[in-house]
C-alpha positions as CSV (number, residue, x, y, z in Angstrom):
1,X,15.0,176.5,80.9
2,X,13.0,179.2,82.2
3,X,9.5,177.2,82.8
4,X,9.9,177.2,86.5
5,X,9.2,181.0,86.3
6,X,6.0,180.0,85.9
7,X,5.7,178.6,89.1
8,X,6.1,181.6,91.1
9,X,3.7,182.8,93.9
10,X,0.2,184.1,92.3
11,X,0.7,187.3,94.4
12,X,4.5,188.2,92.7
13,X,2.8,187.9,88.8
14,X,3.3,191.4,87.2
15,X,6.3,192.0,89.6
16,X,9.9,192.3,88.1
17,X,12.0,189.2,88.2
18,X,14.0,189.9,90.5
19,X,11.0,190.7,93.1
20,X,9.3,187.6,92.2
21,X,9.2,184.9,95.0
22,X,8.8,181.5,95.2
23,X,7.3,179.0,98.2
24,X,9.0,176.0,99.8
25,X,6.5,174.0,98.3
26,X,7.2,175.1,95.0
27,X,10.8,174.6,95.6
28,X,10.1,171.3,96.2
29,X,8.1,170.5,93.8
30,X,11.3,171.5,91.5
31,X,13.2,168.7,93.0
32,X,11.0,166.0,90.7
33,X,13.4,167.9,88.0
34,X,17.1,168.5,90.0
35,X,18.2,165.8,92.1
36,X,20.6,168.0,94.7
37,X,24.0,165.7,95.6
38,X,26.0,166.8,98.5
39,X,29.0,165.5,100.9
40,X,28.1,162.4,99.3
41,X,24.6,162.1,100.2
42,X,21.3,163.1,98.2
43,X,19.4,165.5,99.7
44,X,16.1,167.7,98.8
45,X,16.5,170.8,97.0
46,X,14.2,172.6,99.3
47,X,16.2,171.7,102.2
48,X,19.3,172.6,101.0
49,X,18.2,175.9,99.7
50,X,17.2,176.6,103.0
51,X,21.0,175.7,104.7
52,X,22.3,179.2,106.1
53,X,24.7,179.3,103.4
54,X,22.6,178.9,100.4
55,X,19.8,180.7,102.0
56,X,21.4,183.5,102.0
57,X,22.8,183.5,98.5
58,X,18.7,182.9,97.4
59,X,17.6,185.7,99.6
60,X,15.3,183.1,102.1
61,X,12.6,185.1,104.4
62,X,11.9,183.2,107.6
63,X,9.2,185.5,107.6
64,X,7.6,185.2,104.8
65,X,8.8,181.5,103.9
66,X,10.1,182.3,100.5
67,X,12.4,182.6,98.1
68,X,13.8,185.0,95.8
69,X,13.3,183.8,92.2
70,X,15.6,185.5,90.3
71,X,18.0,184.1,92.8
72,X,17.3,180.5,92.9
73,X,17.2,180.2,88.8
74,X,21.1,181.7,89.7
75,X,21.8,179.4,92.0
76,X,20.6,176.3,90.2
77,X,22.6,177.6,86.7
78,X,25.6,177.7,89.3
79,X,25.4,174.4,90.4
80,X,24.2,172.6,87.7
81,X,26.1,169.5,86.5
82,X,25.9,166.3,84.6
83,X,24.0,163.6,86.7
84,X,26.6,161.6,88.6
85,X,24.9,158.5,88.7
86,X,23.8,157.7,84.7
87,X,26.1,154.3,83.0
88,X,27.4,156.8,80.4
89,X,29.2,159.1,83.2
90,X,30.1,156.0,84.8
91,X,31.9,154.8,82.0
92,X,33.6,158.4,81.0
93,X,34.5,159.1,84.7
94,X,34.5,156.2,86.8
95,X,37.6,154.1,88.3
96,X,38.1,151.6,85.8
97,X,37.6,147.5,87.6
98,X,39.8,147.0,83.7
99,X,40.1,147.7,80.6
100,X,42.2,145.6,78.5
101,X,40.9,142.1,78.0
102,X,44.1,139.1,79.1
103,X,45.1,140.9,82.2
104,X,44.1,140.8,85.8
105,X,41.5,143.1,86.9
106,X,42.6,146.2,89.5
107,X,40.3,144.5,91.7
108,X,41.4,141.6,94.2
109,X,39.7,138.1,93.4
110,X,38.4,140.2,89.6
111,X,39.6,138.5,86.5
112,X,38.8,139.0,82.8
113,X,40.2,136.3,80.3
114,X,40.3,137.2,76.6
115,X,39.7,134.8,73.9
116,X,40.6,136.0,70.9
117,X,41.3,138.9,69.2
118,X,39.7,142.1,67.5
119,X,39.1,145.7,67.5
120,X,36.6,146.0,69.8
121,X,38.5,144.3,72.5
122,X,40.4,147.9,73.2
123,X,37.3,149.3,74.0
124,X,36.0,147.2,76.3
125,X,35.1,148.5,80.1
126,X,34.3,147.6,82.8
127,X,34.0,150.9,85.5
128,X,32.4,152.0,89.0
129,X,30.9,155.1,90.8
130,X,32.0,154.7,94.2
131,X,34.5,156.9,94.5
132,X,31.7,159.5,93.7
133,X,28.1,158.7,94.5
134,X,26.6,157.2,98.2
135,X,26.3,153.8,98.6
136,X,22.8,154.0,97.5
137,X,23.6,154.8,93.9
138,X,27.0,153.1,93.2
139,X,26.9,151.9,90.0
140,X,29.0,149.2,88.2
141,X,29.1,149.8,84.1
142,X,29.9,147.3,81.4
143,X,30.8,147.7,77.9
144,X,32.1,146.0,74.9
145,X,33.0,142.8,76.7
146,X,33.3,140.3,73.5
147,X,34.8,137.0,73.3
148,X,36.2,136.4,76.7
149,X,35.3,134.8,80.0
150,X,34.3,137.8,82.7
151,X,34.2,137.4,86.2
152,X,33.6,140.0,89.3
153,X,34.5,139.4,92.7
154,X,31.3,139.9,95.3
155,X,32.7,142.7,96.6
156,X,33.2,144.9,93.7
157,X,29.4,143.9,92.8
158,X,27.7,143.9,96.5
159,X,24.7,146.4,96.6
160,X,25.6,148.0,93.1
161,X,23.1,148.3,90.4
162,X,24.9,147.1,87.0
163,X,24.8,147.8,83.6
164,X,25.7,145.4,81.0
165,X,25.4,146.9,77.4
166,X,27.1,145.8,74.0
167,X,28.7,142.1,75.1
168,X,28.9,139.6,72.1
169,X,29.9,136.1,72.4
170,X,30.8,136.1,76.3
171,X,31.0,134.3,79.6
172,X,29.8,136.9,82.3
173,X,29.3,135.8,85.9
174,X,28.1,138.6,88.5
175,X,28.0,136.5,91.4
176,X,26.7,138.6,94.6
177,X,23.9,140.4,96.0
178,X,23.0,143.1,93.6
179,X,20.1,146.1,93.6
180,X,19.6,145.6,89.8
181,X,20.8,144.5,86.7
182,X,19.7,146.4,82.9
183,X,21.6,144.2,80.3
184,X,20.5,145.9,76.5
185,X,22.0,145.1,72.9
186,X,23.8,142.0,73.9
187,X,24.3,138.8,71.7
188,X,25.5,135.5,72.0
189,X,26.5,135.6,75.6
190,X,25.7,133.7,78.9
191,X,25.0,135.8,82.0
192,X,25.2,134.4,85.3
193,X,23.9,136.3,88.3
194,X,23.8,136.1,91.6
195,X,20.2,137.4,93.6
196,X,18.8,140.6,92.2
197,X,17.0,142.6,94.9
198,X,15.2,144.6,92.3
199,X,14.6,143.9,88.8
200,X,16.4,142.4,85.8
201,X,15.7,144.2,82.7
202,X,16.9,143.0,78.9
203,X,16.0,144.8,76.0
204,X,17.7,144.4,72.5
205,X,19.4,141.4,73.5
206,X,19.6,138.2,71.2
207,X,20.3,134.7,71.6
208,X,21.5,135.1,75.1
209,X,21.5,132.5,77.7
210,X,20.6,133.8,80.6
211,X,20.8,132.4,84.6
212,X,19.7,134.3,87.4
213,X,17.7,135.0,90.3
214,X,15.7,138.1,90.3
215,X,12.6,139.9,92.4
216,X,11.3,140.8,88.8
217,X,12.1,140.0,85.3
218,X,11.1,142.7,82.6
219,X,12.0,141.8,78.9
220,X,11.5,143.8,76.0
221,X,12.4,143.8,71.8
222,X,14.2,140.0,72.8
223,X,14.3,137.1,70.3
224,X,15.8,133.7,71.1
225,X,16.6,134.0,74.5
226,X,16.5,130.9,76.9
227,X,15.9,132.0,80.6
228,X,16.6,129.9,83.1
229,X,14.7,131.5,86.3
230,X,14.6,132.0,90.1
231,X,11.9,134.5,90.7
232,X,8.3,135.1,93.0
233,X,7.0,137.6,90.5
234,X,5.8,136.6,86.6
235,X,8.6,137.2,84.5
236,X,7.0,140.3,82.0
237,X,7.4,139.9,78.2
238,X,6.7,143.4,76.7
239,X,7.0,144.7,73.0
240,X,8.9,143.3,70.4
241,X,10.0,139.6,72.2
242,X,9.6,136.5,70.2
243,X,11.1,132.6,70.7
244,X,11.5,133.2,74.5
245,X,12.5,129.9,76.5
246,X,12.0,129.5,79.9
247,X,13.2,127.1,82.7
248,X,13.9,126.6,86.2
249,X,17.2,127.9,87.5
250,X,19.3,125.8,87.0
251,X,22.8,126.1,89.0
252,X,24.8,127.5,92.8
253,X,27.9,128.6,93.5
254,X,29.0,128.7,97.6
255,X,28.2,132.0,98.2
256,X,24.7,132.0,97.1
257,X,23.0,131.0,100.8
258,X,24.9,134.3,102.3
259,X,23.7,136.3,99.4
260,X,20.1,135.3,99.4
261,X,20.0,136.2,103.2
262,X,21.7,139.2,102.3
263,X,19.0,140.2,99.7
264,X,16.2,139.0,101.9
265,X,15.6,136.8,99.4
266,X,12.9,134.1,99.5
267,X,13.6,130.9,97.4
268,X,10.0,129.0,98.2
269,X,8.0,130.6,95.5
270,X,8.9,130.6,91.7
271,X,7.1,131.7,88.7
272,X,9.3,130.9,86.3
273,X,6.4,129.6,84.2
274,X,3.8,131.6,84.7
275,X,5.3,134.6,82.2
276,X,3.0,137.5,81.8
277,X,2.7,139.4,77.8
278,X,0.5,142.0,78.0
279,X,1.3,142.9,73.9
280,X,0.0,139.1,73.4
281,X,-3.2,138.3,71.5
282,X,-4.9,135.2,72.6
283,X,-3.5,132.4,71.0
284,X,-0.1,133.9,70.2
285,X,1.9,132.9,73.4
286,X,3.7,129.8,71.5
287,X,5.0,132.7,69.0
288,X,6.5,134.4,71.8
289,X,7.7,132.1,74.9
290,X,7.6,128.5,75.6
291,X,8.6,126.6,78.6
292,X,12.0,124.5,78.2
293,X,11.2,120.8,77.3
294,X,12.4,118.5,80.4
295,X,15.0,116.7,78.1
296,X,16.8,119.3,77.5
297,X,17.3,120.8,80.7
298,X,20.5,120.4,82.5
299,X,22.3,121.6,85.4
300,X,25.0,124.2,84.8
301,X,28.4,124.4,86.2
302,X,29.8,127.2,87.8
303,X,33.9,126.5,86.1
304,X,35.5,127.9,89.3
305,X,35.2,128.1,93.4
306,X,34.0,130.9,95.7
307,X,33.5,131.0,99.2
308,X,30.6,130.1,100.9
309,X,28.6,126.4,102.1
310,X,26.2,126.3,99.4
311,X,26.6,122.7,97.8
312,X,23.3,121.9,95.6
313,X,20.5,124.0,94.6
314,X,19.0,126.3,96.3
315,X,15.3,125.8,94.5
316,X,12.9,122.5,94.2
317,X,12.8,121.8,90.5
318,X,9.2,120.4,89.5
319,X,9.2,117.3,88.9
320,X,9.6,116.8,85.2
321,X,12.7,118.6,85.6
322,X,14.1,116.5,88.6
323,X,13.3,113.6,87.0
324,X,15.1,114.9,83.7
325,X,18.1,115.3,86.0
326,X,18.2,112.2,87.5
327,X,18.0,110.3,84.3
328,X,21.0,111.5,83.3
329,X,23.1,111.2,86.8
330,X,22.1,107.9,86.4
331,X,23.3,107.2,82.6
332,X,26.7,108.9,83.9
333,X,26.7,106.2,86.9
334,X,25.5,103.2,84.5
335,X,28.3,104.4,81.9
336,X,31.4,104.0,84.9
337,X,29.7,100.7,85.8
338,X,29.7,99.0,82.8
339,X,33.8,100.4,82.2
340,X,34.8,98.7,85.5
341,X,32.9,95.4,84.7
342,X,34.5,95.2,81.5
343,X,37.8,94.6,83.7
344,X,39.7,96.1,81.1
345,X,43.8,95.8,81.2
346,X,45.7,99.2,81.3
347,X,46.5,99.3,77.7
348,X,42.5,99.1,76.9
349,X,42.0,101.7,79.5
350,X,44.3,103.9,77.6
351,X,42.8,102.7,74.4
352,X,39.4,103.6,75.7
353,X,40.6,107.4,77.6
354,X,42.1,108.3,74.0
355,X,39.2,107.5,71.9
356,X,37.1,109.3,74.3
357,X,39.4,112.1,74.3
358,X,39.4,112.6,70.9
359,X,35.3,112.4,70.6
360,X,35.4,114.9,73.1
361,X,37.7,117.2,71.4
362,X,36.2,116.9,68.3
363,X,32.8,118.2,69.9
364,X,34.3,121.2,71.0
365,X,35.5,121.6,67.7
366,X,32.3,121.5,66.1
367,X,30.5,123.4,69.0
368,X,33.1,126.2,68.9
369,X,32.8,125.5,72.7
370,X,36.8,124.5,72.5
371,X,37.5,128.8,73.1
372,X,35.8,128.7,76.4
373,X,37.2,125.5,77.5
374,X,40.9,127.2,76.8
375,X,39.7,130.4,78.3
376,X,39.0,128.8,81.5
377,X,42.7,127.2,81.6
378,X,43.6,130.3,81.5
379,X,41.6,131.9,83.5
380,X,42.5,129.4,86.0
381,X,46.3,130.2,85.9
382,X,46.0,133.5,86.4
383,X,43.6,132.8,89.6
């Protein structure tokens, strides 16, 4: 704690401590180390040391320029404290959006649906900084959500960078304008974002399903991960990812046209497929990412309504992809014309709805997708 001492005028070396001085721009050199947090604004140590009241408490010549140094290493011990603005003090200290998984969040419009039960369930959280950081560095921290359908209203997210660690086997949608989203040691879970000003980051994570639009997309120690992208920069595979699939994003909600203007967003250029792997030798790229086969891409749902006049996608698919897509509007419309020419009585109609109701049920059965379906009924209830 006392290798600043080194950094004390050449002319004060041999001095006592406390006759030892220090420059301005050695103070500020010390704020690469202390980030100084006052009347909820950031501002430079040096400047603030050189407010009349902490000044004088540091012994500041106007003459000279400098400081005392035995002075400012008391000051800075006085006013040390735990940096406000880290996920883990966010989580410990910040206003909690919820906490227990089946009730509606504190937040207007915020609800978090549980689907089924366990232990970690109790420690799941979901928690913000504003009450004590500038808007700059508001923070929004999640933890532990497992097994349940998430969803954040725009206003709780707008602006906020977020933190997503420890989610198993869950629905998250984080539908606004965001600064930046880090999502690390997830599994099984689908994350659903609105635009990211800055930079998504996943490290840890398996098997997630992930949809988003982002400025940059940084991966790292990821296996089985199917990306479905919006971004102008090439998505960056570092260390450690393997059986990484990429596609086009792939969904709207009708808020996203205000949020991309909010987040100066541009939607003509996408990179999607053009993912850069530095760790990579020549000729491994199939071990690590491939692109999403056009058969097997389809559009996803958002299972609820939000504000906004955004009714299609936002981004040209290429043309395998749209062509994917239309195929199989046009199997859905060939599948209702052939019902209606049958010219089937209302008993063979009802024949017809039951046997397709149980096929259907029986898929969710087998898919395990038949939580999230009943998740969403209740989610809807409580909306």
């Amino acid at each position: 704690g006392q290798w600043y001492l080194r950094c004390v005028r050449a002319d004060s070396k041999g001095l006592p401590l406390d006759k030892q001085t220090m420059t301005i721009p050695i103070i500020a050199s010390l704020g690469i180390m202390f980030t100084v947090y006052t009347e909820n604004s950031i501002r430079p140590l040096h400047e603030v040391l050189q407010q009349q009241v902490h000044a004088t408490v540091c012994n500041f010549s106007k003459l000279t320029q400098t400081f005392n140094t035995q002075q400012v290493r008391t000051w800075l011990l006085d006013h040390m404290h735990a940096n406000p603005f880290t996920s883990k003090r966010c989580l410990m200290h910040g206003k909690t959006v919820y906490q227990k998984p089946g009730r509606p969040l504190r937040r207007s419009s915020d609800i978090s649906i549980e689907n089924g039960s366990t232990n970690t369930l109790t420690r799941c959280r979901v928690t913000v900084n504003d009450h004590e950081t500038p808007k700059e560095r508001r923070l929004l921290a999640m933890q532990y959500v497992s097994r349940q359908i998430s969803v954040l209203s725009p206003e709780t997210l707008l602006n906020h960078r977020v933190h997503v660690t420890h989610c198993n086997d869950a629905s998250i949608y984080l539908l606004s304008s965001m600064k930046c989203i880090s999502v690390k040691q997830c599994s099984r879970t689908t994350l659903v974002t609105g635009p990211i000003s800055g930079t998504l980051y996943l490290t840890g994570c398996i098997n997630m399903r992930i949809i988003c639009i982002a400025r940059r997309v940084v991966l790292r120690n990821c296996h089985s991960c199917r990306l479905y992208l919006l971004t102008p920069t090439r998505p960056l595979l570092l260390a450690g990812c393997n059986d990484i699939t990429l596609a086009p994003y792939n969904t709207f909600y009708r808020g996203l046209a205000g949020h991309l203007s909010h987040a100066n967003f541009s939607v003509s250029k996408n990179l999607w497929d053009q993912p850069a792997s530095p760790m990579c030798k020549e000729g491994d790229n199939n071990k690590v990412f491939q692109k999403l086969p056009p058969e097997n891409f389809h559009l996803f749902s958002i299972p609820f309504n939000t504000e906004g006049t955004t009714t299609g996608l936002v981004n040209k698919l290429p043309h395998p992809y749209e062509e994917s897509t239309a195929r199989a509007r046009e199997r859905v419309n060939k599948w209702y014309d052939s019902v209606q020419k049958c010219d089937l009585s209302e008993t063979q109609t009802a024949q017809l709805a039951g046997t397709l109701q149980a096929r259907f049920h029986d898929w969710l059965e087998t898919t395990g997708n038949h939580k999230e379906i009943e998740a969403l009924i209740r989610l809807r209830d409580k909306s």
